[in-house]
Steps between C-alpha positions, in 0.01 A plus 500: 500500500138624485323812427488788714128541596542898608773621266485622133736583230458840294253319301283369766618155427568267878885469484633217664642406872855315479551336880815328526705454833867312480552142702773430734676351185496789277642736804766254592620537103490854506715477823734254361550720143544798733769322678660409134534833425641635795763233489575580142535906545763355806656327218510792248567781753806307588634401160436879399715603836788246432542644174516801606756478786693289197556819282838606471544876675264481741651496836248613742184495367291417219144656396309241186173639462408631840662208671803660724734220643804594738813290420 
């Protein structure tokens, strides 16, 4: 962090330069929680379906909230 040498605020007043770049680290956590979540909307997506083609009545198809599963 350090002050910007050719920019002002409204006031005239240096505002400051935030640098920050991400290590290999931080972008292999970001890839891992990414991962987590797609396996857990997996998870959801078919717990939400089973339910669904578990309803009593429904013979052919099943629509639960935009989610359209053939049976």
């Amino acid at each position: 962090m350090k002050i910007d040498p050719q920019r002002t605020d409204a006031w005239g007043i240096p505002v400051l330069r935030i640098l920050c770049t991400h290590s290999d680290k931080e972008r292999a956590l970001y890839q891992d929680a990414l991962e987590m979540m797609k396996e857990l909307m997996h998870a959801v997506l078919e717990r939400v379906r089973n339910q669904c083609l578990s309803l009593e009545g429904l013979k052919n198809s099943c629509r639960c909230g935009g989610l359209v599963t053939k049976g």
